[in-house]
C-alpha positions as CSV (number, residue, x, y, z in Angstrom):
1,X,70.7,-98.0,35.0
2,X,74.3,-98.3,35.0
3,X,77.4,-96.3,36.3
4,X,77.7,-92.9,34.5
5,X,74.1,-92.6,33.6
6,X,72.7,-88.9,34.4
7,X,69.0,-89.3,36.4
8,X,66.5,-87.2,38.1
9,X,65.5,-87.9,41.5
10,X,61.6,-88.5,41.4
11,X,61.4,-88.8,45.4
12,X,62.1,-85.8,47.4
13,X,63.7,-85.8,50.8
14,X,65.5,-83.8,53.4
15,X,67.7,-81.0,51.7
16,X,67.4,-82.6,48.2
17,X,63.7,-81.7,45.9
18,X,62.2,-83.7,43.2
19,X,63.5,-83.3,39.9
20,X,67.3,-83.1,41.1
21,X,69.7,-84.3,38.5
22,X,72.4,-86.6,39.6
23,X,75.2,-88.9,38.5
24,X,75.2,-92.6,39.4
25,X,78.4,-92.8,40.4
26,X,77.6,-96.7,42.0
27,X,75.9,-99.6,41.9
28,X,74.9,-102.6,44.3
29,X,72.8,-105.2,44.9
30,X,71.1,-106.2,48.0
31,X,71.1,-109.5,49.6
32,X,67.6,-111.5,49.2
33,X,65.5,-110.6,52.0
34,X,62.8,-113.0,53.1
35,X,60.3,-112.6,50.2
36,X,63.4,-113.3,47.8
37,X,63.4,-110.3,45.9
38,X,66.8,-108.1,46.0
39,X,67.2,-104.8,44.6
40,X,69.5,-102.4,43.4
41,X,70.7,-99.5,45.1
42,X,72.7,-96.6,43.5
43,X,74.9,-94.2,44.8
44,X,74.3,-90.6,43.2
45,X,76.6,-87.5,43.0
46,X,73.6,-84.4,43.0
47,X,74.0,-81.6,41.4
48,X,74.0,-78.7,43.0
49,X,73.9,-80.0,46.9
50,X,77.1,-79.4,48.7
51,X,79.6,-82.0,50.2
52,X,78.7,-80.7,53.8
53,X,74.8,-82.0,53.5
54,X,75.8,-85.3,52.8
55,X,77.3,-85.3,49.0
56,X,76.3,-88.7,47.7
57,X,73.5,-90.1,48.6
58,X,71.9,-93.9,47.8
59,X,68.8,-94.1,45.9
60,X,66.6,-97.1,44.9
61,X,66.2,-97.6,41.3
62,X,62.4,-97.2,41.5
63,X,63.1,-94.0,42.9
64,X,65.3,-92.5,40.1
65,X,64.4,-91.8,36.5
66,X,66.9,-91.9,33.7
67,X,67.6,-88.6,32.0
68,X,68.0,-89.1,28.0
């Protein structure tokens, strides 16, 4: 997934339900953590939530799905 890439959030949380389209609007890696792995997280701009609850909020990759 890349910057500018439209996904649906297949986790829901807090003031945002499964299925919410968003736009990644960043990207970042982790360090490695003790196990070596290191993973991506994105920063996504949801549609529909206001500014006041939080605007963007960061997402693993595992927990978005791409929107073709």
């Amino acid at each position: 997934m890349n910057i500018g890439d439209l996904v649906k959030i297949t986790r829901g949380s807090i003031g945002v339900p499964k299925g919410t389209l968003g736009l990644i609007v960043n990207t970042r890696i982790t360090l490695t953590n003790a196990v070596g792995a290191s993973y991506f997280i994105h920063e996504v701009s949801l549609c529909g939530i206001e500014k006041r609850q939080g605007g963007n909020r960061q997402y693993l990759e595992r927990d978005l799905e791409p929107v073709r």
